[in-house]
Gaussian input, Z-matrix of N, CA and C with variables (Angstrom, degrees):
# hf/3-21g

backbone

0 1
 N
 C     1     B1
 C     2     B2     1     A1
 N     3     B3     2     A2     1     D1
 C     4     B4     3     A3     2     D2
 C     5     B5     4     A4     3     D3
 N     6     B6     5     A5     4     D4
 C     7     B7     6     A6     5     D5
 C     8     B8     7     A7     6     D6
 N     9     B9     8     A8     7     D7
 C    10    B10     9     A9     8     D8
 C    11    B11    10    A10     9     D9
 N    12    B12    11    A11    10    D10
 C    13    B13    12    A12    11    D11
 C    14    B14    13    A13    12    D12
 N    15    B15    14    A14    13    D13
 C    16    B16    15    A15    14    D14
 C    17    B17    16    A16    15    D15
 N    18    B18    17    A17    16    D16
 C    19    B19    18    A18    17    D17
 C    20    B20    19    A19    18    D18
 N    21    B21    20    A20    19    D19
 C    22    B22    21    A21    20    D20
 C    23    B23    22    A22    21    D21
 N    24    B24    23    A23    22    D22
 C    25    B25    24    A24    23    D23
 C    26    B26    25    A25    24    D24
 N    27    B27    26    A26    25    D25
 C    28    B28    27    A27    26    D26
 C    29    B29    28    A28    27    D27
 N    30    B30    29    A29    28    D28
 C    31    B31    30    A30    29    D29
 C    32    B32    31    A31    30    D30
 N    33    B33    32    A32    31    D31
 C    34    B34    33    A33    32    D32
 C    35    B35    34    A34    33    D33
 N    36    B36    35    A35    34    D34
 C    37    B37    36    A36    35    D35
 C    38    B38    37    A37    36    D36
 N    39    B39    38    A38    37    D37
 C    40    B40    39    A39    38    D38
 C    41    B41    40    A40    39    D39
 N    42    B42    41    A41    40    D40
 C    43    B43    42    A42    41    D41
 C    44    B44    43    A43    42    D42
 N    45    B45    44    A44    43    D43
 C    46    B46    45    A45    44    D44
 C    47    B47    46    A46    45    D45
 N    48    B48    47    A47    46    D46
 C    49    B49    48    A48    47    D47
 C    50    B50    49    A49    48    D48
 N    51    B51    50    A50    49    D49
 C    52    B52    51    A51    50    D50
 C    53    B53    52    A52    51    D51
 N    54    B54    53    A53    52    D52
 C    55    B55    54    A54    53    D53
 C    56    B56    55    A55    54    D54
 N    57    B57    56    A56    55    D55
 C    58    B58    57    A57    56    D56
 C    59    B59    58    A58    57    D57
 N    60    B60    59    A59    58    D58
 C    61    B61    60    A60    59    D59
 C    62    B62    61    A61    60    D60
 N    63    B63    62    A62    61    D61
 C    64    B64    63    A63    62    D62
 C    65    B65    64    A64    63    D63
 N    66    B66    65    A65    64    D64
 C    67    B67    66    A66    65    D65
 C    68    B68    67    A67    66    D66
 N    69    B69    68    A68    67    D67
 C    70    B70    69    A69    68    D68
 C    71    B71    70    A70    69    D69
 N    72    B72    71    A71    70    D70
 C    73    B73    72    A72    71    D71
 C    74    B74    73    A73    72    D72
 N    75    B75    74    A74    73    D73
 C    76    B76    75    A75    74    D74
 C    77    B77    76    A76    75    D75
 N    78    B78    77    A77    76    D76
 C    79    B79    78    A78    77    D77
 C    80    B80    79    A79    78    D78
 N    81    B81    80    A80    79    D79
 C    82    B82    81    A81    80    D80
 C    83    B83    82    A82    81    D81
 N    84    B84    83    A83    82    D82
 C    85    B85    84    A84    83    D83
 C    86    B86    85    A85    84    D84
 N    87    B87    86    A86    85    D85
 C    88    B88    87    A87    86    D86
 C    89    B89    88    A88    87    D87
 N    90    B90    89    A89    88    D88
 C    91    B91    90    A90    89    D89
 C    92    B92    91    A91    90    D90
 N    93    B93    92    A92    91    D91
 C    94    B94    93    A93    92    D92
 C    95    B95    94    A94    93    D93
 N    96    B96    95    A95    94    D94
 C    97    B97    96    A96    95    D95
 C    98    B98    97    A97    96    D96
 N    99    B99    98    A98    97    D97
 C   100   B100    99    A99    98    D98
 C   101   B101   100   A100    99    D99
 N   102   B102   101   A101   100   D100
 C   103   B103   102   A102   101   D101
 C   104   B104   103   A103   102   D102
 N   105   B105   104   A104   103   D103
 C   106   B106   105   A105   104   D104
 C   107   B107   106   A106   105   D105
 N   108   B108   107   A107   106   D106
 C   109   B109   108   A108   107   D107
 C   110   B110   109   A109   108   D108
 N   111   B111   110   A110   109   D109
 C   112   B112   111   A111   110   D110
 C   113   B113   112   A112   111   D111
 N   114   B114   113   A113   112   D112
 C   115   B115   114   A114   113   D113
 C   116   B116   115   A115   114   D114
 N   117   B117   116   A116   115   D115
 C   118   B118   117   A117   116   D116
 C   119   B119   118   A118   117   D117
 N   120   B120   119   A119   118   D118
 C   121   B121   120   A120   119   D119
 C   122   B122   121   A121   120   D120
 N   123   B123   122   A122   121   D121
 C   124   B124   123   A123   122   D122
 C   125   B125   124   A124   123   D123
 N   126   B126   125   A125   124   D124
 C   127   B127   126   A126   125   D125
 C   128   B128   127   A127   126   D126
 N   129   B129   128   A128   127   D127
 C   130   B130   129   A129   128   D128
 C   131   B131   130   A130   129   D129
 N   132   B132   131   A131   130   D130
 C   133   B133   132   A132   131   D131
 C   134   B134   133   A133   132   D132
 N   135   B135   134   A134   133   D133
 C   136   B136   135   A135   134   D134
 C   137   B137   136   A136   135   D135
 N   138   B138   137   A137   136   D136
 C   139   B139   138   A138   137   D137
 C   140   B140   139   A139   138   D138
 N   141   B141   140   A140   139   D139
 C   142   B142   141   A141   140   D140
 C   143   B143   142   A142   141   D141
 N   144   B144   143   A143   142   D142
 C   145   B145   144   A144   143   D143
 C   146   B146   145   A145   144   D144
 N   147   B147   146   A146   145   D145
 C   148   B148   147   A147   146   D146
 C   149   B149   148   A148   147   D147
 N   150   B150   149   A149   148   D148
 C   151   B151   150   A150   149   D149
 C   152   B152   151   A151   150   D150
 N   153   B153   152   A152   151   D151
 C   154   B154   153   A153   152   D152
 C   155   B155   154   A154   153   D153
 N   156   B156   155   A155   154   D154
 C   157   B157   156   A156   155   D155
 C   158   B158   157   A157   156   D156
 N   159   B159   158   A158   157   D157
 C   160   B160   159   A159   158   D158
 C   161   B161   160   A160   159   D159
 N   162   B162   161   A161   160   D160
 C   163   B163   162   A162   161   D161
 C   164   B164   163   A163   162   D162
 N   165   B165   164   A164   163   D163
 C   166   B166   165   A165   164   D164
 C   167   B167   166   A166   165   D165
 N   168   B168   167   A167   166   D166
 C   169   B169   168   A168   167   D167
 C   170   B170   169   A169   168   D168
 N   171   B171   170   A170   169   D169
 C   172   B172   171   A171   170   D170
 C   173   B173   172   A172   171   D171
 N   174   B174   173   A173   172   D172
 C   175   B175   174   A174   173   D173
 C   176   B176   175   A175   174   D174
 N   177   B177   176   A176   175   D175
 C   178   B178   177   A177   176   D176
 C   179   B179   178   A178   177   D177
 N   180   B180   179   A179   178   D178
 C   181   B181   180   A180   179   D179
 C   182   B182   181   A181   180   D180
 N   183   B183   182   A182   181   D181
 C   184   B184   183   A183   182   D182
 C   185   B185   184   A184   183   D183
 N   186   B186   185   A185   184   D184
 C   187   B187   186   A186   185   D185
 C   188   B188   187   A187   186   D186
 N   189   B189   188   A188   187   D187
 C   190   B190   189   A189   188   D188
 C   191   B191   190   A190   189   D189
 N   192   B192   191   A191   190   D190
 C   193   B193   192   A192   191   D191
 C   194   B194   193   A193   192   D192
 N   195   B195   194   A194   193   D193
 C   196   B196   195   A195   194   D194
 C   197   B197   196   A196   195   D195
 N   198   B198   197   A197   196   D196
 C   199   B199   198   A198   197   D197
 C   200   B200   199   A199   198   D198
 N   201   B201   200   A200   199   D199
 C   202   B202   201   A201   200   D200
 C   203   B203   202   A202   201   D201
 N   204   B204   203   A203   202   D202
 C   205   B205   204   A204   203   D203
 C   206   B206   205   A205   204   D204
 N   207   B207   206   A206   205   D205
 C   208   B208   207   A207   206   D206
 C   209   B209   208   A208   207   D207
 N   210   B210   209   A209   208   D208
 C   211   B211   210   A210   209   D209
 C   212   B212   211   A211   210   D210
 N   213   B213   212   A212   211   D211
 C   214   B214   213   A213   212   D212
 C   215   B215   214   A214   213   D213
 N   216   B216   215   A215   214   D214
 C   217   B217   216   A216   215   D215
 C   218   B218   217   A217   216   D216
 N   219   B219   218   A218   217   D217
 C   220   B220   219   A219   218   D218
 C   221   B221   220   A220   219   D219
 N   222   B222   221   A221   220   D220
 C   223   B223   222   A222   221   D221
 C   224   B224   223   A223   222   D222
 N   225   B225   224   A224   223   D223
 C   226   B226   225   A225   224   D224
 C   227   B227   226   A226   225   D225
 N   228   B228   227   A227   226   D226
 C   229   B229   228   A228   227   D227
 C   230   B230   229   A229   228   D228
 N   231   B231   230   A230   229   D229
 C   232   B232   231   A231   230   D230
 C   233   B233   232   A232   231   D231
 N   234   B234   233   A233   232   D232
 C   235   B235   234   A234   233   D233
 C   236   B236   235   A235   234   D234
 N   237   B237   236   A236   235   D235
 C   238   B238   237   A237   236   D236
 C   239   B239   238   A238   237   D237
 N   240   B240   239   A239   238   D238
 C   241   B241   240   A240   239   D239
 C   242   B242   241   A241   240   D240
 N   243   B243   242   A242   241   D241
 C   244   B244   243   A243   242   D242
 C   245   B245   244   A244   243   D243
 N   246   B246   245   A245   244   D244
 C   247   B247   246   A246   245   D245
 C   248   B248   247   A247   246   D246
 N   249   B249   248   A248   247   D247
 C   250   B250   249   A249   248   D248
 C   251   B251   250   A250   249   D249
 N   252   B252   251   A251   250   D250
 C   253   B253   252   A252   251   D251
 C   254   B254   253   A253   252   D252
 N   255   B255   254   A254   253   D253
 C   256   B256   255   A255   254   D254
 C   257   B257   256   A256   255   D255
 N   258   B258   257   A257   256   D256
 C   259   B259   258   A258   257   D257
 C   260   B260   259   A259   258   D258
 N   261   B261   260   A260   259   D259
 C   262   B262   261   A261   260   D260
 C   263   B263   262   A262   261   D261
 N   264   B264   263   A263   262   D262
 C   265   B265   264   A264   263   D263
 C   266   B266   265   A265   264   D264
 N   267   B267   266   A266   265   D265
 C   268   B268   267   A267   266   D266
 C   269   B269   268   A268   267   D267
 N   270   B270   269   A269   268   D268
 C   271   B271   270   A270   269   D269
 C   272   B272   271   A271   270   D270
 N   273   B273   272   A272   271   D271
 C   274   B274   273   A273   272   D272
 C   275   B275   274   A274   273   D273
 N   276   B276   275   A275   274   D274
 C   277   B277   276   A276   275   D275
 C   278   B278   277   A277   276   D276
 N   279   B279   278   A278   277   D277
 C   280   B280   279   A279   278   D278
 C   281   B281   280   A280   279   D279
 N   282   B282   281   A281   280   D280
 C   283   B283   282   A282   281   D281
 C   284   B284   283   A283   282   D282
 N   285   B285   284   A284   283   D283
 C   286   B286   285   A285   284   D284
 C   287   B287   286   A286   285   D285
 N   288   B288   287   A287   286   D286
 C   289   B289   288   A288   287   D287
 C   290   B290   289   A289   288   D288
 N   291   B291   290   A290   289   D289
 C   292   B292   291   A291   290   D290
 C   293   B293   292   A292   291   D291
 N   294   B294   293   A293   292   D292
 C   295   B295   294   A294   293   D293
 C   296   B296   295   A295   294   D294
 N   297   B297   296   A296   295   D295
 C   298   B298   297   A297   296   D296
 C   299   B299   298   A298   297   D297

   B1=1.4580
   B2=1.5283
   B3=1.5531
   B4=1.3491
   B5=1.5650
   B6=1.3274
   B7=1.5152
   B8=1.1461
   B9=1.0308
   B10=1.7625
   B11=1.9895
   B12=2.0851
   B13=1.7821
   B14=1.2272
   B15=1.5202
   B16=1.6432
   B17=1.1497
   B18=1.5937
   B19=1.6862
   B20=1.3210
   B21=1.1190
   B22=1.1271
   B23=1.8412
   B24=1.3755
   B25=1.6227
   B26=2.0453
   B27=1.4206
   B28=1.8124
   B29=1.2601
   B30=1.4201
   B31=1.4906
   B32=1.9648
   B33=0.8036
   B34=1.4100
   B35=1.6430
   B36=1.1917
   B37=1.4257
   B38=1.6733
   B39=1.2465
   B40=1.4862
   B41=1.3890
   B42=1.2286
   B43=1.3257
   B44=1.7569
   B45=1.1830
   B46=1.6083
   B47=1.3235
   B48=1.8092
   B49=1.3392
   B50=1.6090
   B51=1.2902
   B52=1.8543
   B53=1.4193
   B54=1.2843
   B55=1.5138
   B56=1.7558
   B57=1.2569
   B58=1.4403
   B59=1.4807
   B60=1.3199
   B61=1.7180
   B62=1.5242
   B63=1.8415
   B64=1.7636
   B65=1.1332
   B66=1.6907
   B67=1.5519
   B68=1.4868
   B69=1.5064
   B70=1.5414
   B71=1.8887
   B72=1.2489
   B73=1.4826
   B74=1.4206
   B75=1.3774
   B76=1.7601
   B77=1.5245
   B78=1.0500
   B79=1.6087
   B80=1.3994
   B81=1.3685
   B82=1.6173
   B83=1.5337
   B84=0.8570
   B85=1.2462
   B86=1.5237
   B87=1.6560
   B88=1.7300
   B89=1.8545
   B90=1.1281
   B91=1.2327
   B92=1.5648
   B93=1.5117
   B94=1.6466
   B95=1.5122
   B96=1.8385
   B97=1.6407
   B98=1.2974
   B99=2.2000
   B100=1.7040
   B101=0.8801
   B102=1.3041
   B103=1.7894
   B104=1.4669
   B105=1.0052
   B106=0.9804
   B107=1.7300
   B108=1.9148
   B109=0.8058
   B110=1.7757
   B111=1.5548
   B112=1.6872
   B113=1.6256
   B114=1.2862
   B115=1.2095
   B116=1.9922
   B117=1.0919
   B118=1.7592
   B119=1.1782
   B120=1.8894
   B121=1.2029
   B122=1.4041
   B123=1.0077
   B124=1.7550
   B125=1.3346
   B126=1.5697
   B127=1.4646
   B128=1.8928
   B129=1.4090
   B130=2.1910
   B131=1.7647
   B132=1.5461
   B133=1.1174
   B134=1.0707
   B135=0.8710
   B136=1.3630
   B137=2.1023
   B138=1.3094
   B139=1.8118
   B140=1.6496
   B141=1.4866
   B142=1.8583
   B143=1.8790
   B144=1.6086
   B145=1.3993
   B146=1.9851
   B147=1.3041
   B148=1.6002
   B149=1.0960
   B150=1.1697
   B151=1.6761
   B152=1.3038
   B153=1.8560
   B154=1.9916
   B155=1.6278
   B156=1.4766
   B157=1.4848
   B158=1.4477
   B159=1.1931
   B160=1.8480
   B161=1.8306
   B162=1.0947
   B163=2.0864
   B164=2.0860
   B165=1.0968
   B166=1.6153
   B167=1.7304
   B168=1.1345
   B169=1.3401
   B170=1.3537
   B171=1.6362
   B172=1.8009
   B173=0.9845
   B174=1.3769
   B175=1.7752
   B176=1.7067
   B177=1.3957
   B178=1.7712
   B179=1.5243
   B180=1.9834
   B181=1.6414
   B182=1.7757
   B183=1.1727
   B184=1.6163
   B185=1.8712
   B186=1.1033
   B187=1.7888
   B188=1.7403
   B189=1.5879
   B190=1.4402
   B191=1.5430
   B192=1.3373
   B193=1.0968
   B194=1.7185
   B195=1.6070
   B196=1.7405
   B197=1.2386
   B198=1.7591
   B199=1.5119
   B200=1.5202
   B201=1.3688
   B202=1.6365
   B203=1.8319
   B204=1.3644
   B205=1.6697
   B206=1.6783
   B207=1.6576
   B208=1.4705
   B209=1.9281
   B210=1.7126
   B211=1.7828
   B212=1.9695
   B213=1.3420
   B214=1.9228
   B215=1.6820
   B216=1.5462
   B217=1.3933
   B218=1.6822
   B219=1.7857
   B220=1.9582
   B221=1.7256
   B222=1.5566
   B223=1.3738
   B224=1.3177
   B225=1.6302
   B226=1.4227
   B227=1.7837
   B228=1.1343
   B229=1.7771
   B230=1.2743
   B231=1.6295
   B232=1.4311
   B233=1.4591
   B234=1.6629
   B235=1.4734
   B236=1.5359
   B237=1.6572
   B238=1.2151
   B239=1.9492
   B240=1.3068
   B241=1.1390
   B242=1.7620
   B243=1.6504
   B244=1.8625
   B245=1.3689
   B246=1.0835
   B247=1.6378
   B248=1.1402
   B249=0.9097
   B250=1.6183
   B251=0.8865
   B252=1.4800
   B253=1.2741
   B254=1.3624
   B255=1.8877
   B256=1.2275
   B257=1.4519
   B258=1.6737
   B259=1.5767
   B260=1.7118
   B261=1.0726
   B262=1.3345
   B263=1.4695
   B264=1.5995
   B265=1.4707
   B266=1.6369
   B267=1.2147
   B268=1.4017
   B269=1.6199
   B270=1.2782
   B271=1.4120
   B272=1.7100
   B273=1.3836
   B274=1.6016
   B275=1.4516
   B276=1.2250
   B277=1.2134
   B278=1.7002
   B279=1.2264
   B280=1.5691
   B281=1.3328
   B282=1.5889
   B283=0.9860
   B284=1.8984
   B285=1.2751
   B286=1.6129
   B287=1.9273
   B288=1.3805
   B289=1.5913
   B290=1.7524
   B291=1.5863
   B292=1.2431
   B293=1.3596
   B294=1.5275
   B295=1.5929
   B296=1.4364
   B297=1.4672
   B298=1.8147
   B299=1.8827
   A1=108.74
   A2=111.97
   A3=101.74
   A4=146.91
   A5=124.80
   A6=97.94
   A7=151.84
   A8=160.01
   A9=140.56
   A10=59.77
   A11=85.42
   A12=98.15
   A13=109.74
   A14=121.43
   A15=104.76
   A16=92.72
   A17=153.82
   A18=117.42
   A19=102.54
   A20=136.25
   A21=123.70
   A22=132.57
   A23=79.66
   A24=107.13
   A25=99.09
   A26=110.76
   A27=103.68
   A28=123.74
   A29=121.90
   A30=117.75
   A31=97.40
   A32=121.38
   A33=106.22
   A34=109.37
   A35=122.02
   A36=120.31
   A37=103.42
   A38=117.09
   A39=111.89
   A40=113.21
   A41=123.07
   A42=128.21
   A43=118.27
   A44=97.68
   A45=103.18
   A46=126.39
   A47=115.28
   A48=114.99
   A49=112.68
   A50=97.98
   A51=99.84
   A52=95.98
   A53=129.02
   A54=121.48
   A55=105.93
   A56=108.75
   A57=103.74
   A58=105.49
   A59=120.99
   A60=111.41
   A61=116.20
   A62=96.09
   A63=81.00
   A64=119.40
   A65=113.90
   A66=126.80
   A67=109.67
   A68=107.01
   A69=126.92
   A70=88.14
   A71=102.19
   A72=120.02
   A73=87.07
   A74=110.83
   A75=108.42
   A76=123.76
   A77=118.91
   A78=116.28
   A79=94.27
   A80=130.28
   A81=147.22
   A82=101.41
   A83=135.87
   A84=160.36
   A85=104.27
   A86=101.52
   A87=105.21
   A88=100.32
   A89=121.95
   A90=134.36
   A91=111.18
   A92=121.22
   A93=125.39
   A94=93.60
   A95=119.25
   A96=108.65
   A97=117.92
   A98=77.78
   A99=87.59
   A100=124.97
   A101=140.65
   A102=175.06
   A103=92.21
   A104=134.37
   A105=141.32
   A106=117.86
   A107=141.92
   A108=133.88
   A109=116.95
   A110=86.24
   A111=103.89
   A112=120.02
   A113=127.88
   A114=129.05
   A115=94.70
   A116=136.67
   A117=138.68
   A118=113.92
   A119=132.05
   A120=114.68
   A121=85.37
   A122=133.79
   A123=145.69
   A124=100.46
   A125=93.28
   A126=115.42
   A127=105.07
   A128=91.31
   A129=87.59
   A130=95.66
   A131=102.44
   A132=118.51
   A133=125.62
   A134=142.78
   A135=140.68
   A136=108.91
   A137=116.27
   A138=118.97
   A139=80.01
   A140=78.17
   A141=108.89
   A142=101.48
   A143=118.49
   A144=96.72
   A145=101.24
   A146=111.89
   A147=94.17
   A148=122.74
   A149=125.22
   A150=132.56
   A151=103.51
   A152=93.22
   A153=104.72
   A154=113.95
   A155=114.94
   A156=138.13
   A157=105.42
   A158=106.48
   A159=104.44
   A160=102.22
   A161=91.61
   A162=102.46
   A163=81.89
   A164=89.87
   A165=88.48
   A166=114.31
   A167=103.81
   A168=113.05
   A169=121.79
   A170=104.40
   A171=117.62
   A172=122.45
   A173=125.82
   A174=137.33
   A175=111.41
   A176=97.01
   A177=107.59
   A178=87.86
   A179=107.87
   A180=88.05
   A181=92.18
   A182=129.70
   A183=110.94
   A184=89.94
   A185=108.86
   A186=107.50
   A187=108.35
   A188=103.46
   A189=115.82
   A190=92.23
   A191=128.35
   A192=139.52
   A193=137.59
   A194=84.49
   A195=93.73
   A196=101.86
   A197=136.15
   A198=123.08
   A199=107.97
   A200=110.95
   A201=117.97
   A202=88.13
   A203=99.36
   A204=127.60
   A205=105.46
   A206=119.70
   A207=99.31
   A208=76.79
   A209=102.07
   A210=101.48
   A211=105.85
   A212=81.52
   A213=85.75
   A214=80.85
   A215=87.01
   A216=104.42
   A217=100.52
   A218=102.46
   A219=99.57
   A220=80.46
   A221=108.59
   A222=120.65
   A223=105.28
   A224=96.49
   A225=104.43
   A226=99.65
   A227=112.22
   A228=104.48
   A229=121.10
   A230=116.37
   A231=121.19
   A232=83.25
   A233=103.02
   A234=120.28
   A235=100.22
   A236=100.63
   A237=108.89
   A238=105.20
   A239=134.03
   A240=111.16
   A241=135.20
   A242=88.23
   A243=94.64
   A244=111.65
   A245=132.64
   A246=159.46
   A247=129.76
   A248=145.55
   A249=133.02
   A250=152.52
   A251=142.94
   A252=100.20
   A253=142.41
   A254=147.05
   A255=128.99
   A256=123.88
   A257=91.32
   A258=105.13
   A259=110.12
   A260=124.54
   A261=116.52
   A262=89.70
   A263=134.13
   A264=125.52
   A265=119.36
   A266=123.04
   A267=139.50
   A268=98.77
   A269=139.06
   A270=134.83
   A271=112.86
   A272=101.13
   A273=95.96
   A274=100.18
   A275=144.96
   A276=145.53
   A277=106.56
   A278=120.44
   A279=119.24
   A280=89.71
   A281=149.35
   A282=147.18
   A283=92.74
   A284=106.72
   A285=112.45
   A286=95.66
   A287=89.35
   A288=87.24
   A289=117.01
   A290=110.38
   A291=119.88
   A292=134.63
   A293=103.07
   A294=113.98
   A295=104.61
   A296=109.77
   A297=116.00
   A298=77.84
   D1=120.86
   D2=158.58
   D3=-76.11
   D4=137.11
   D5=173.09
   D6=-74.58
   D7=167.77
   D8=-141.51
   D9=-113.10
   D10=175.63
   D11=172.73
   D12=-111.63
   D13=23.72
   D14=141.74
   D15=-91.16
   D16=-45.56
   D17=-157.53
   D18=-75.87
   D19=0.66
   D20=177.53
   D21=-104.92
   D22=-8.63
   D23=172.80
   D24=-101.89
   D25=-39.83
   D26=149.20
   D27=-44.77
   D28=-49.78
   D29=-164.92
   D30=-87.18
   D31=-20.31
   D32=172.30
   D33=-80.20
   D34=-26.20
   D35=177.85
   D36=-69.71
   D37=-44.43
   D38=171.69
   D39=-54.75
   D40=-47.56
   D41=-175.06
   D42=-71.89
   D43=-7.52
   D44=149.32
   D45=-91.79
   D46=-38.78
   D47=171.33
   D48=-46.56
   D49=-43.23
   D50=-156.87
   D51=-72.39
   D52=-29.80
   D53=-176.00
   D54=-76.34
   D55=-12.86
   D56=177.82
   D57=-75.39
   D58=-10.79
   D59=-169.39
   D60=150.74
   D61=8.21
   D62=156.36
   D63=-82.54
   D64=-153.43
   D65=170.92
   D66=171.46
   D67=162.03
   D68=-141.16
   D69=-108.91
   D70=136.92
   D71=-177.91
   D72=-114.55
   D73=113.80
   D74=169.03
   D75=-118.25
   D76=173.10
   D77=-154.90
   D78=-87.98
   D79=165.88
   D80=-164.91
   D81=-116.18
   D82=81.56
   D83=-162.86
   D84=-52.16
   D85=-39.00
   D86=-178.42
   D87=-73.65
   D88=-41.82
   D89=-162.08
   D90=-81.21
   D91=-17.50
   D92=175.98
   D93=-84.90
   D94=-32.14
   D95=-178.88
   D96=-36.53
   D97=-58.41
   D98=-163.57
   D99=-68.25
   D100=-52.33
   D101=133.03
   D102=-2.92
   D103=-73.93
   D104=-168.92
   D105=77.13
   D106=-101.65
   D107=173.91
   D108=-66.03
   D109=-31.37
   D110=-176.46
   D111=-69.04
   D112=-4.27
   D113=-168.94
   D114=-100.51
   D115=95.40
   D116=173.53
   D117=-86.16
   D118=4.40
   D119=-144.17
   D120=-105.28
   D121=153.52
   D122=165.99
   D123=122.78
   D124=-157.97
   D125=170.38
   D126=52.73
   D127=68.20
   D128=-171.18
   D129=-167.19
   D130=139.48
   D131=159.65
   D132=-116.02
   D133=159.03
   D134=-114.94
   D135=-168.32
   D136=93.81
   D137=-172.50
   D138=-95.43
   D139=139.96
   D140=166.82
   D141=-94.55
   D142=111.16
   D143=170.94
   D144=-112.35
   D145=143.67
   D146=165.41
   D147=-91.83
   D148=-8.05
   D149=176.00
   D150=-129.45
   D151=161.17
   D152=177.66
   D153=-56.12
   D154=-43.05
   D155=165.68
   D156=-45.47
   D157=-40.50
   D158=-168.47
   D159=-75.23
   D160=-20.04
   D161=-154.38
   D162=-91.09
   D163=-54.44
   D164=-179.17
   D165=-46.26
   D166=-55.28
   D167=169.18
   D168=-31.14
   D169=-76.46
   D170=154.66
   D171=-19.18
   D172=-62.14
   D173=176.27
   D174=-44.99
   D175=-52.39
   D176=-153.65
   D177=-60.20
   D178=-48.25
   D179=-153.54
   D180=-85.80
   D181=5.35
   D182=175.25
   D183=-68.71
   D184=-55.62
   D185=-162.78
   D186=-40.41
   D187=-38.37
   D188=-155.31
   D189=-71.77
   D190=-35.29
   D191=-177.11
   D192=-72.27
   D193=-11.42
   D194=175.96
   D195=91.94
   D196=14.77
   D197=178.80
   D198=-118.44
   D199=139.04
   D200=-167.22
   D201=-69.05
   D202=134.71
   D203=168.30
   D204=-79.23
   D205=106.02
   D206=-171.91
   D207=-109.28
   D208=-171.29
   D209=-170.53
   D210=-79.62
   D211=167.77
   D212=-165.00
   D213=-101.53
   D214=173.44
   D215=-170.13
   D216=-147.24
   D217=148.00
   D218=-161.26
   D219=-92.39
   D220=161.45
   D221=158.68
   D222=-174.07
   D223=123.33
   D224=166.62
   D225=83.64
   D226=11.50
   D227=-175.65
   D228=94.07
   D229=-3.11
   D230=-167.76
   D231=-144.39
   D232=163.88
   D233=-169.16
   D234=-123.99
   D235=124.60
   D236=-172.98
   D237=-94.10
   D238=119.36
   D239=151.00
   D240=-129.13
   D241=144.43
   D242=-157.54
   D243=-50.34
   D244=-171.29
   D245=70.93
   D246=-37.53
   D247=100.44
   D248=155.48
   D249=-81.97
   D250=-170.23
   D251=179.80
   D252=105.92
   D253=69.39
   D254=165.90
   D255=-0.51
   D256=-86.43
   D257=-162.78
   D258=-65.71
   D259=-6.31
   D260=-161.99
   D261=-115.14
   D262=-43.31
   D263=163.41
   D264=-48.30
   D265=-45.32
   D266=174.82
   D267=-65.84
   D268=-63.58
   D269=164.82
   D270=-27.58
   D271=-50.51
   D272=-171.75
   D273=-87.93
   D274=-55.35
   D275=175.01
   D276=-33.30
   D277=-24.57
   D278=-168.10
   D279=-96.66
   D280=-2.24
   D281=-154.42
   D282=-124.04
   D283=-33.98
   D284=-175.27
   D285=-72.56
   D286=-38.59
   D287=-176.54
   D288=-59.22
   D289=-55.35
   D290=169.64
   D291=-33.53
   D292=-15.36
   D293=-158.83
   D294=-128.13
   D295=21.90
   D296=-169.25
   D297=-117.53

């Protein structure tokens, strides 16, 4: 599938947000052994927004981009919102790569 050139002019705008101050929550490799189905924690990226406007922003171009919008969460005074997801963290991460 190709991408239209707003998601693709979206996913490069993300890929500037996230270099402004996101970061990658990754899975524990010892702990998926053990755990096995029961271990969910990783596999997530993670946008830093400082304002509601900034977080809104985040949202529009994840949508524009083809990535499911799950709910944001405040921390620290700023609103973090995820990615989730293997295939859709690895999708954008291959896109962070493209652009180094």
């Amino acid at each position: 599938m190709r991408a239209s050139k707003s998601a693709t002019a979206a996913l490069a705008q993300l890929v500037e947000r996230f270099r402004d101050g996101g970061y990658v929550r990754r899975r524990d490799p010892v702990r998926t052994e053990e755990e096995g189905r029961l271990y969910k924690k990783g596999a997530e990226v993670r946008f830093v927004a400082r304002s509601q406007a900034e977080l809104r922003d985040i949202r529009r171009l994840l949508r524009q981009a083809g990535f499911p919008v799950k709910h944001a969460f405040k921390k620290n005074n700023q609103w973090r919102q995820p990615l989730y997801g293997v295939k859709a963290v690895a999708r954008f991460l291959a896109a962070v790569e493209a652009q180094e």
